[in-house]
C-alpha positions as CSV (number, residue, x, y, z in Angstrom):
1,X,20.9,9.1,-15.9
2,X,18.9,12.1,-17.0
3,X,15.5,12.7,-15.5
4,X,13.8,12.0,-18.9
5,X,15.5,8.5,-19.3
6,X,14.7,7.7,-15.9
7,X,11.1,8.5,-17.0
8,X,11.0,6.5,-20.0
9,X,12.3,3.2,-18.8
10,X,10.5,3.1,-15.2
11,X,13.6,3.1,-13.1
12,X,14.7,5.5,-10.4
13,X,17.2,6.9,-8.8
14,X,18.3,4.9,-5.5
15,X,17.0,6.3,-2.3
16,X,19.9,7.8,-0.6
17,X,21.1,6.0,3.0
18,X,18.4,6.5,5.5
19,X,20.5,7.2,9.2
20,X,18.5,6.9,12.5
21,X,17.1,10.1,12.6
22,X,15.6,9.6,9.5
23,X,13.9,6.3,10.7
24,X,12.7,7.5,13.4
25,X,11.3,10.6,11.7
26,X,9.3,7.9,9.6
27,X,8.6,6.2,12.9
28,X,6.8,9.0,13.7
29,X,4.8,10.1,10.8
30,X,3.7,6.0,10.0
31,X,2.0,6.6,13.5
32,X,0.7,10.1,13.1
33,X,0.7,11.5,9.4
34,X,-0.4,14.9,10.9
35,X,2.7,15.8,13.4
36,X,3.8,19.2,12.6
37,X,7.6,19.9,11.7
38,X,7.6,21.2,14.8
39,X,6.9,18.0,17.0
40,X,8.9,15.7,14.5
41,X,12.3,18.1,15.4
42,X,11.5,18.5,18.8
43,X,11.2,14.6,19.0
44,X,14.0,13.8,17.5
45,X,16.4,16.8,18.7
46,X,17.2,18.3,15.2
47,X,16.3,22.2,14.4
48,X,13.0,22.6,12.3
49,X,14.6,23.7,9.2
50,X,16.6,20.4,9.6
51,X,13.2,18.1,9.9
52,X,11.7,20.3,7.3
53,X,14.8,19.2,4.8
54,X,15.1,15.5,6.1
55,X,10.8,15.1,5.9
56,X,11.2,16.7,2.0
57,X,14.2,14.6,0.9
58,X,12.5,11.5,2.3
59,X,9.5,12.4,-0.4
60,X,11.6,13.9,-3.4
61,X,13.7,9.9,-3.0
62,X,10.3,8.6,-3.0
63,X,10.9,6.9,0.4
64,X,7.6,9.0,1.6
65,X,5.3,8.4,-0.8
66,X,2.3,9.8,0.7
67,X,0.4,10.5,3.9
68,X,-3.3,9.4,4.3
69,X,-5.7,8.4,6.7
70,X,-5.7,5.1,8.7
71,X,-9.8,4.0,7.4
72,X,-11.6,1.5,10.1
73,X,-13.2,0.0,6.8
74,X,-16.3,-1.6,9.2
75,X,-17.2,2.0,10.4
76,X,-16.9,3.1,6.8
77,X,-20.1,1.1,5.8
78,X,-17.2,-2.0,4.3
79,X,-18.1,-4.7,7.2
80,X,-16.6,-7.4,4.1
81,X,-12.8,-7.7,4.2
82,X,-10.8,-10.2,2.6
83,X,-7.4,-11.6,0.9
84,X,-7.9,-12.8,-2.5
85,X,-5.2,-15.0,-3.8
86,X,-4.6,-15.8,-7.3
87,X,-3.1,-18.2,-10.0
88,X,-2.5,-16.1,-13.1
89,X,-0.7,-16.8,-16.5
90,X,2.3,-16.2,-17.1
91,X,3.7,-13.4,-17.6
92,X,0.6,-11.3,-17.4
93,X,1.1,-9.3,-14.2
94,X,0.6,-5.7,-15.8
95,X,-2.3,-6.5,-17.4
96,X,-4.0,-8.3,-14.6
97,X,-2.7,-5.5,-12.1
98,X,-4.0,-2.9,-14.6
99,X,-7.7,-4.8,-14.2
100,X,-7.5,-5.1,-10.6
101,X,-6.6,-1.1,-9.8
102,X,-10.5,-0.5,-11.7
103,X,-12.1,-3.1,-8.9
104,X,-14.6,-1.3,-6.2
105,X,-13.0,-1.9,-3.0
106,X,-9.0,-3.2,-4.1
107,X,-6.8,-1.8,-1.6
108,X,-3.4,-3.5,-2.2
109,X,-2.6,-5.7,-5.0
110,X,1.3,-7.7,-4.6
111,X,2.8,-9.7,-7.5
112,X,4.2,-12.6,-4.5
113,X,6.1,-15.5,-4.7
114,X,5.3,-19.5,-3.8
115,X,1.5,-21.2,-4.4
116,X,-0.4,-17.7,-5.9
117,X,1.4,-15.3,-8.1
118,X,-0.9,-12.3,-7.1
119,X,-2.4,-11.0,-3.2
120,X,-5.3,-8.2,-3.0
121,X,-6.7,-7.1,-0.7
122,X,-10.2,-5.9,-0.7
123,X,-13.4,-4.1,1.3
124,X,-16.9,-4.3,0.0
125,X,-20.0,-3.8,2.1
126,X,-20.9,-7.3,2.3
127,X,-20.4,-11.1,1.7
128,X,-22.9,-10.5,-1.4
129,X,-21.0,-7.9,-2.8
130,X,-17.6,-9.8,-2.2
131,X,-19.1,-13.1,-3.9
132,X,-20.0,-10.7,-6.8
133,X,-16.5,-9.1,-6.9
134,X,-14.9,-12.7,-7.2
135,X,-17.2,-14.5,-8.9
136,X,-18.5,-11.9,-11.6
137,X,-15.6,-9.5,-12.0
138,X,-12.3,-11.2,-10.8
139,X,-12.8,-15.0,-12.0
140,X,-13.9,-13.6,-14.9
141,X,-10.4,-12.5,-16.2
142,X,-9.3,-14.6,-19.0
143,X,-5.4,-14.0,-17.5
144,X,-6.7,-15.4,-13.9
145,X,-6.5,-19.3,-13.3
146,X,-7.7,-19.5,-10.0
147,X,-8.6,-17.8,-7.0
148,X,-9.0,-18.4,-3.0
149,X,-10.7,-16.0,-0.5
150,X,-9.3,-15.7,2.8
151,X,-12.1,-13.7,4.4
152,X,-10.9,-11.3,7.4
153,X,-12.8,-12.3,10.7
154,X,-10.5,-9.1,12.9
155,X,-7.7,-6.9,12.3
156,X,-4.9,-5.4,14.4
157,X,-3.3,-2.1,13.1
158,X,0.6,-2.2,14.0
159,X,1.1,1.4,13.5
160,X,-1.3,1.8,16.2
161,X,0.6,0.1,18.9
162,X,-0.9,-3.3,18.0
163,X,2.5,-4.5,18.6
């Protein structure tokens, strides 16, 4: 399929077959986003023109989609942290994913299966500020049903050797 067709109807091309150098290559930039071509070859006993190549078809099939920083969100002034489930109607994901992305704070919205059709995840500085994300700006949808906050009492980063 051309590049333009792909464009217009939102599909993609499938990620080519990842091998075991290529997962641990993504091993090692999930843990540390800054390793230099360098360490990632010597780690995983390929040349640095080969890492180079692997790291940039792993980002061109979209399997990479990004490097950022791992944010401790209480140290960032966001001591509030919580899952928001919701109830939506039918059918009206995009639109109520749309509304969610312009929330202060959203920092990973799911379309799930079982009891909720939506998860997000949020920060805000504090309860009040949470309370005023739910109550004024998410219940307030006409395409949300219901809502339950899970509020986040401690987290454990995996990537971090939580595991």
């Amino acid at each position: 399929m051309p590049d333009e067709q792909m464009a217009l109807t939102g599909s993609r091309a499938p990620a080519r077959p990842l091998d075991d150098i290529d997962r641990a290559i993504l091993r090692m930039l999930q843990a540390d986003g800054r390793a230099s071509i360098r360490s990632v070859a010597e780690r995983v006993h390929v040349s640095r023109a080969n890492a180079y190549a692997r790291i940039n078809r792993l980002i061109d099939d979209g399997v990479i989609r990004g490097f950022s920083a791992r944010v401790d969100q209480e140290r960032a002034g966001q001591s509030a942290s919580a899952y928001i489930t919701l109830k939506i109607v039918q059918n009206s994901w995009r639109a109520v994913r749309d509304k969610l992305l312009e929330l202060p704070g959203a920092a990973h919205i799911a379309l799930v299966s079982g009891d909720f059709d939506v998860l997000l995840l949020v920060h805000t500085k504090d309860n009040r500020a949470l309370r005023e994300l739910v109550l004024t700006r998410i219940q307030a949808m006409d395409e949300v049903l219901s809502t339950r906050t899970l509020l986040i009492f401690e987290e454990t980063d995996l990537d971090e050797g939580g595991r």
